[in-house]
VEXPA-525740 format. One record per residue (C-alpha): residue in three letters; x, y, z; residue number from 1. Coordinates in pm, 1 decimal, decimal comma, m for minus. Layout:
N
<node type="ALA" x="X" y="Y" z="Z" seq="NUM"/>
...
//
This chain:
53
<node type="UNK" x="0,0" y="0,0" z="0,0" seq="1"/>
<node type="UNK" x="121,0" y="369,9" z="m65,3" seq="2"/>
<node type="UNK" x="63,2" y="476,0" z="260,3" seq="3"/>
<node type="UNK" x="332,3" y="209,3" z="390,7" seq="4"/>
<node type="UNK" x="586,6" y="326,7" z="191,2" seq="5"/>
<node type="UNK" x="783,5" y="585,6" z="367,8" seq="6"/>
<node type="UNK" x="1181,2" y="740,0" z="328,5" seq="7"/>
<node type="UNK" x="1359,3" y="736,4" z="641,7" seq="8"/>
<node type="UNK" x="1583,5" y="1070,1" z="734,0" seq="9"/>
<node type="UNK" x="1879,1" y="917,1" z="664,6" seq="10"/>
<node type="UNK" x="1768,1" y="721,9" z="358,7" seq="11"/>
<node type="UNK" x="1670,7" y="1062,8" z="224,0" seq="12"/>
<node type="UNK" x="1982,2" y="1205,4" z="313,5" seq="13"/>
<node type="UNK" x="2151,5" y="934,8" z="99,4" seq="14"/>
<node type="UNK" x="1874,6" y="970,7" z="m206,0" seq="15"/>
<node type="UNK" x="2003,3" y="1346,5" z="m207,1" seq="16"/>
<node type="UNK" x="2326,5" y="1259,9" z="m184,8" seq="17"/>
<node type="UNK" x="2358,9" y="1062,2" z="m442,7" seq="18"/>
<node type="UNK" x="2171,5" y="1300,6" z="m680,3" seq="19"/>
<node type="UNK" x="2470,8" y="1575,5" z="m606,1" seq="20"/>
<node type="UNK" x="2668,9" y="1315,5" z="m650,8" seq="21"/>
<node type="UNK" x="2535,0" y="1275,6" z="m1076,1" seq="22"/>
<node type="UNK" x="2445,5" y="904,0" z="m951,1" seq="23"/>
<node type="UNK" x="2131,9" y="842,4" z="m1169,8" seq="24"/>
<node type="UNK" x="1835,2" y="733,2" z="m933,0" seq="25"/>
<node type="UNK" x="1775,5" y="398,4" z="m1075,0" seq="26"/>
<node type="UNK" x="2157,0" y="289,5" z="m967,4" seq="27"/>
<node type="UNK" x="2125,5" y="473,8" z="m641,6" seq="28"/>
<node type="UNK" x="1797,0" y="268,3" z="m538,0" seq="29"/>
<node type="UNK" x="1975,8" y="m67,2" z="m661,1" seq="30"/>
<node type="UNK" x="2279,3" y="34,2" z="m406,2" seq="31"/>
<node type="UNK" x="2053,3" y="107,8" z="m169,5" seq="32"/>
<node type="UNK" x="1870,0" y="m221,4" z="m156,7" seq="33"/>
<node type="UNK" x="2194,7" y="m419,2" z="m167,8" seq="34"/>
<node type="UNK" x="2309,7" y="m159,9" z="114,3" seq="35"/>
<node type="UNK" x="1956,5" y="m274,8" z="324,7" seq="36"/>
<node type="UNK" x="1957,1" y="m635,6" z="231,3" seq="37"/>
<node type="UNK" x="1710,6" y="m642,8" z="m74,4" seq="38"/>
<node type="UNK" x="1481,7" y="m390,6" z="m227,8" seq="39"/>
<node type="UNK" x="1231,8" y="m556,2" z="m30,5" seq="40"/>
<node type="UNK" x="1382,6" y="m422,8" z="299,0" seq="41"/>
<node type="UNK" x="1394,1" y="m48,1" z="194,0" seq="42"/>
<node type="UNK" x="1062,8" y="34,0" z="269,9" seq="43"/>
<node type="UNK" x="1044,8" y="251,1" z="m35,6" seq="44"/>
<node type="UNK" x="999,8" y="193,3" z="m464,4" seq="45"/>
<node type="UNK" x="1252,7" y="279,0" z="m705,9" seq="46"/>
<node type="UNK" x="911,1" y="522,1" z="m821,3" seq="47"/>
<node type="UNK" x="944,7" y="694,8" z="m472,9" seq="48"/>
<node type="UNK" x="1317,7" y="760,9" z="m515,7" seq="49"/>
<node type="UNK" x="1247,9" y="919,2" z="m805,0" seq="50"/>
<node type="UNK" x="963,0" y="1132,8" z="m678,6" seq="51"/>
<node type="UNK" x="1143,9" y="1201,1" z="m375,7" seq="52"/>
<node type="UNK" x="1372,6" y="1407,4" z="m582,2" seq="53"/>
//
């Protein structure tokens, strides 16, 4: 549900991050998942990434 999906502080810290950084946001959410163990454990789409930013 969309109302489960939430970005943590410092998960948005990183998303920003990484878009100073000229990391595209698709690579960024694939690091992130390895990072947290799986996709599944980041609490968050690759779609929210992008509309975070």
């Amino acid at each position: 549900m969309p109302s489960q999906r939430s970005i943590s502080e410092v998960q948005a810290f990183e998303i920003e991050m990484a878009d100073a950084s000229g990391i595209q946001s698709r690579v960024a959410h694939e690091f992130a998942g390895r990072h947290a163990g799986g996709s599944s454990n980041l609490g968050y789409t690759c779609r929210d990434h992008k509309n975070y930013l």
